[in-house]
C-alpha positions, 0 to 999 in steps of 0.5 A, a space after each residue: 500500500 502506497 504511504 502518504 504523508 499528511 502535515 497536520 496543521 492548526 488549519 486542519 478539519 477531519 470530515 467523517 461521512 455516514 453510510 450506515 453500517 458502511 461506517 465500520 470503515 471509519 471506525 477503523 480509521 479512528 481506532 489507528 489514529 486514537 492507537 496513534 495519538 492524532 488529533 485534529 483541531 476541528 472534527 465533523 460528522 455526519 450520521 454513522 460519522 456523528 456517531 463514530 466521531 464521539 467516540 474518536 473525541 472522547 479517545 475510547 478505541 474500540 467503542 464503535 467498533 463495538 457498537 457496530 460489531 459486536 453489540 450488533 452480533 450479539 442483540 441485532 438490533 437493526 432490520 425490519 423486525 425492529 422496524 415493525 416491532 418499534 417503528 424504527 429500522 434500528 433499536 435507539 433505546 439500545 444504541 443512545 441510551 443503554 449503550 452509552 449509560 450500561 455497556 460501554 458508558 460514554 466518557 462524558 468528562 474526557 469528551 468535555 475536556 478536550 480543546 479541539 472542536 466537534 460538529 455533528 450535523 443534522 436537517 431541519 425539517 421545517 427549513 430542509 436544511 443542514 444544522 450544525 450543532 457543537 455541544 460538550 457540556 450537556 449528555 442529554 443534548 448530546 445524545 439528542 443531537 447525535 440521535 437526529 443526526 442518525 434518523 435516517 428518512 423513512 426508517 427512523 422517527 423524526 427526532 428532536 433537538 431542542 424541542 425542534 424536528 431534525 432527521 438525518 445529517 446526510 439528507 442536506 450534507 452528506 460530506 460537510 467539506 464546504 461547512 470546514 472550510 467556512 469554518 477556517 480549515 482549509 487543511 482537511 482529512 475527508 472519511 468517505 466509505 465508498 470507493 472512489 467514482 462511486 455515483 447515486 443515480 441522479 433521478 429524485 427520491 420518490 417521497 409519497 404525498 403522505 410522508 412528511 407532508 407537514 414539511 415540505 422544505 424536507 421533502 424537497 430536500 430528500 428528493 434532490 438528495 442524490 444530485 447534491 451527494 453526487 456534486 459533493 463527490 465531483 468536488 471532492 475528488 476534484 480537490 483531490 485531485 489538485 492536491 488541496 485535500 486527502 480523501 482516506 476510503 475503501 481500496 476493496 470494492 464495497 461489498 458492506 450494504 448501509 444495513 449490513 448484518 453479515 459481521 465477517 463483512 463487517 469485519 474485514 471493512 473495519 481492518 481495510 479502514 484501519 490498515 489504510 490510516 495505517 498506511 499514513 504518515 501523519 506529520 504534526 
């Protein structure tokens, strides 16, 4: 595997993506650059990065990776039996609450102690826009804002932070380049979990009359979701491509779906995302 060389600089932003169960990916990333001890001045995450990313800030290696794989061997919290059974494709009361506070508690005082900045992104669905959210001081915001970040359209509840609606992250900013750089960093690391030359199809998403029709800002925001998803990626592998940012993804071609439950996939996803960020020279 071909070795880089990243300098990391005050200006430097690490951008983690979602993808679902895809985000095993990322975890292993995370987990070699914790083993590793790199930081980032700035860290934003998106969905599944949200999630991960909380993990990487408050520096316990391993805990997402064992809320992907192995709580998910062990209580197969996602799929449509759970969908039918709570009205969630995935078991939240499992993974914001008896995860965090039971199994491997969160590191709340650690997470509130670190001096580098996190966002986790979310959409509003009165505006359809993308909200980014910094919090370090309160768990129950937190979790509220890491859990909408993660309400995926259609399969999850509309959740809320702040007493305001929100769904996914990913709907309105799938890969919130644009949102680091406005930010000041210029300098950024972009985690995706698809292969380069990947592509959505452009058609819009299909959303029926009866799904959110209290706001239709979202509905207009999910249809053209792809199209915007696809010109984040032109971008992105233009920069690239110019040498003005470095893109850490899969080698392998993904064989992981967003609601994977294969766990020797899973696996082998993890080991690519940490054997890649092995690969990196990280200069401080």
């Amino acid at each position: 595997m071909k070795q880089r060389t990243i300098t990391l600089t005050q200006a430097s932003g690490l951008i983690l993506e979602g993808g679902g169960m895809r985000g095993v990916f990322t975890c292993g990333v995370l987990d070699n650059l914790m083993e590793r001890g790199i930081r980032f001045p700035y860290t934003i995450g998106v969905s599944a990065g949200a999630c991960n990313g909380l993990s990487y800030m408050s520096e316990q290696k391993g805990r997402a990776k064992y809320s992907n794989i192995d709580l998910l061997d062990k209580y197969h919290y996602i799929g449509i039996k759970q969908l039918i059974k709570k009205g969630n494709i995935m078991d939240f009361d499992l993974l914001f609450h008896k995860f965090p506070e039971e199994i491997i508690p969160y590191d709340y005082e650690r997470y509130a102690q670190c001096t580098e900045r996190y966002e986790m992104v979310t959409t509003d669905c009165y505006t359809g826009q993308a909200c980014y959210f910094e919090e370090k001081n309160n768990p129950a915001r937190i979790i509220e804002i890491v859990k909408a970040s993660s309400s995926l359209p259609f399969v999850c509840p509309i959740s809320y932070v702040d007493g305001h609606p929100m769904l996914d992250g990913g709907i309105a900013d799938s890969i919130p380049l644009l949102r680091a750089r406005q930010q000041g960093y210029d300098n950024n690391v972009v985690v995706l979990t698809r292969n380069r030359g990947y592509r959505k199809s452009s058609r819009s998403t299909l959303v029926p009359p009866f799904i959110y029709r209290r706001y239709p800002a979202l509905r207009k925001a999910i249809a053209h979701r792809n199209r915007l998803y696809n010109s984040q990626l032109e971008m992105v592998e233009q920069l690239e491509d110019m040498g003005k940012l470095t893109v850490i993804r899969p080698t392998r071609p993904i064989v992981v779906d967003r609601m994977e439950r294969n766990i020797d996939k899973l696996l082998d996803l993890y080991n690519q995302g940490y054997e890649i960020a092995a690969s990196i020279n990280f200069v401080p």
